[in-house]
C-alpha positions in Angstrom: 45.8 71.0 56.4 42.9 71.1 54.1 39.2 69.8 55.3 38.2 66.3 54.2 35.6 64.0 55.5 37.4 61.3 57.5 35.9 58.2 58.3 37.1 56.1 61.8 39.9 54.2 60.6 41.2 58.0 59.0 40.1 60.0 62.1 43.1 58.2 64.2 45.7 58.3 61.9 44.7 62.0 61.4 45.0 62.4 65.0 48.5 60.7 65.0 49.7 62.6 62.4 48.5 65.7 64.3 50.8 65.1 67.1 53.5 63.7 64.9 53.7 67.2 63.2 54.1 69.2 66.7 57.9 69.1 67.3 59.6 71.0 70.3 63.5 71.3 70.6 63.9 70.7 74.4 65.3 71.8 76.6 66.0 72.6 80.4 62.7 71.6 81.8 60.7 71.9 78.9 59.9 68.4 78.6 57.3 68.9 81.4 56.0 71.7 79.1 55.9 69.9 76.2 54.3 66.8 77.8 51.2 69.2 78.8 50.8 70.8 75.4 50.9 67.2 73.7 48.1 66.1 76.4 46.1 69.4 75.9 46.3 69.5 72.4 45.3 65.1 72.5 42.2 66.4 74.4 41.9 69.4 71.9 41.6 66.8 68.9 39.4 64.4 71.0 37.0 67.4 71.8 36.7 68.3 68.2 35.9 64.8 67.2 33.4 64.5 69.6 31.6 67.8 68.6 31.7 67.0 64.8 29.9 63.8 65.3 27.7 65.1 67.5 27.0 67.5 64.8 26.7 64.9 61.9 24.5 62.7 64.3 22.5 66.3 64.4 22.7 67.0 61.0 21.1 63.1 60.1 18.2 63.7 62.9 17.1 66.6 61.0 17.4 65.5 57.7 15.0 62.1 59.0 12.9 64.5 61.3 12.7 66.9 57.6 11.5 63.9 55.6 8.7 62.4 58.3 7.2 65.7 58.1 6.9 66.1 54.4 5.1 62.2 54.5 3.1 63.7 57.2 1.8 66.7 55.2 1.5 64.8 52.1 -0.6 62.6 53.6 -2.4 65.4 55.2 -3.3 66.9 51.8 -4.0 63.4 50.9 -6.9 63.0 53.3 -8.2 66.9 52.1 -8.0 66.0 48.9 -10.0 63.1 49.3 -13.0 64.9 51.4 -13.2 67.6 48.8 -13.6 64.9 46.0 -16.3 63.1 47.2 -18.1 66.0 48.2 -17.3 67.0 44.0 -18.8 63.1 43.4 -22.6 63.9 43.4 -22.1 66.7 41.2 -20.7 64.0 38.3 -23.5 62.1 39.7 -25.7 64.0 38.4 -24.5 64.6 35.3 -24.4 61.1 34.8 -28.0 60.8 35.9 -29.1 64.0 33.5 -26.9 61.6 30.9 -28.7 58.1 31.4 -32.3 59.3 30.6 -31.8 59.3 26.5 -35.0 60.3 25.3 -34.9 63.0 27.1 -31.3 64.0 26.7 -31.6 64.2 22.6 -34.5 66.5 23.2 -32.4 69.2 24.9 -30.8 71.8 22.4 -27.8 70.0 20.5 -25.7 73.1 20.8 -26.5 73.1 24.9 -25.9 69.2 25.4 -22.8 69.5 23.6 -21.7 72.4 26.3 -22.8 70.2 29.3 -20.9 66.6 27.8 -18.1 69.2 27.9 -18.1 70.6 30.8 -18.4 67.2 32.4 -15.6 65.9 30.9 -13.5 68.6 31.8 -14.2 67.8 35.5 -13.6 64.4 35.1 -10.3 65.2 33.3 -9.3 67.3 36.1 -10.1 64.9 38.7 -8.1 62.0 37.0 -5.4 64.5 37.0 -5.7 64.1 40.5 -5.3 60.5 40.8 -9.1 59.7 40.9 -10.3 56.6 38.8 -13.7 55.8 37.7 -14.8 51.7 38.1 -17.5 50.1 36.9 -17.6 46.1 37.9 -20.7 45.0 35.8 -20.5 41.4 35.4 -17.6 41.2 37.5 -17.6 38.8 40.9 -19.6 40.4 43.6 -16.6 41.7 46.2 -18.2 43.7 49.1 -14.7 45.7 49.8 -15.8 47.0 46.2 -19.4 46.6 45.9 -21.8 47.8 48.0 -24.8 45.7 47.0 -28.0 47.8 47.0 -29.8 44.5 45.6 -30.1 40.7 45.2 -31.4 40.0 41.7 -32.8 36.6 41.1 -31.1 34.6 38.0 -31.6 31.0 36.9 -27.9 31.0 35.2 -25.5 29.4 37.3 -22.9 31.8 36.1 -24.3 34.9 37.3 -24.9 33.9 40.5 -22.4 36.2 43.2 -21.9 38.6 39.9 -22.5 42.6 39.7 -25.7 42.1 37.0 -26.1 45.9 36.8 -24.5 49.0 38.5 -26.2 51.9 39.8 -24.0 53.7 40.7 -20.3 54.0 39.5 -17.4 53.4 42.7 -14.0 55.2 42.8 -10.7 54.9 43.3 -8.3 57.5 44.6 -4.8 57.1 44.1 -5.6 52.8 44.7 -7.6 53.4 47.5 -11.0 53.2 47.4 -12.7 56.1 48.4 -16.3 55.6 46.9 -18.3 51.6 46.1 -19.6 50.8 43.4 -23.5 50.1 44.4 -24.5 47.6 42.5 -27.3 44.5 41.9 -26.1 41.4 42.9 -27.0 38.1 40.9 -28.5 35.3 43.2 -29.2 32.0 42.1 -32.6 30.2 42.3 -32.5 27.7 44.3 
């Protein structure tokens, strides 16, 4: 008979049939025989139910016990990943710093600056690849699990108060979880 997956319902009708199919002539005495090799070949059939779902049960355990530990390494490589990109975050830092002074920037050798903008935006290329997003809240709503407030600015205008007036340094965002604040100036208004 050829394999097939059986489910309950099939498993005992597959069994029956199993039985059905083993036909003795009797005769002197042989029903005794017979009665022991239908028994013996019940328990047979029993035994080999038993050990193929103790096998499938197997099978699943390891296919679940497989899967936890590729969540567990990515998140692993996750938690590298992130440690080695912040570590990378004061190099664009400074780039960024070397960037903001513009009198001095245009005075640097056009075919060198040009080299540098490159090379920076290469990194930050690479590191987007890798799920890492640059923020900047100015004039957003001050949110400290955001914003790390280096500052409280005074402002007479009611709608700046509790709003990022100017950020000092850019925050990030690794694959939606923020890795890095933004630190920022915080309007306050005058009382």
């Amino acid at each position: 008979m050829p394999r097939k997956k059986l489910d309950k319902k099939n498993k005992k009708q597959h069994n029956k049939n199993i039985e059905d199919d083993v036909v003795f002539e009797e005769e002197d005495g042989a029903g005794d025989v017979v009665k022991k090799l239908r028994e013996k070949l019940k328990k047979c059939v029993e035994e080999k139910q038993e050990y193929l779902d103790g096998w499938q049960r197997s099978k699943a355990d390891f296919v679940n016990v497989k899967k936890k530990d590729e969540e567990l390494r990515a998140g692993l490589m996750s938690f590298a990943k992130e440690g080695i990109i912040l570590d990378i975050l004061s190099s664009v830092d400074n780039f960024e710093m070397a960037f903001a002074d513009k009198k001095v920037w245009e005075s640097v050798d056009k075919n060198w600056r040009v080299g540098i903008e490159y090379i920076h935006s290469q990194l930050l290329k690479t590191l987007k690849e890798h799920g890492l997003e640059q923020f900047d809240p100015n004039g957003e709503q001050f949110d400290p699990n955001r914003h790390d407030s280096v500052e409280s600015v005074v402002t007479d205008k009611k709608e700046e108060d509790h709003k990022v007036l100017e950020v000092m340094q850019r925050g990030y965002i690794l694959n939606g979880k923020i890795i890095r604040p933004a630190k920022v100036k915080v309007g306050q208004l005058k009382i």
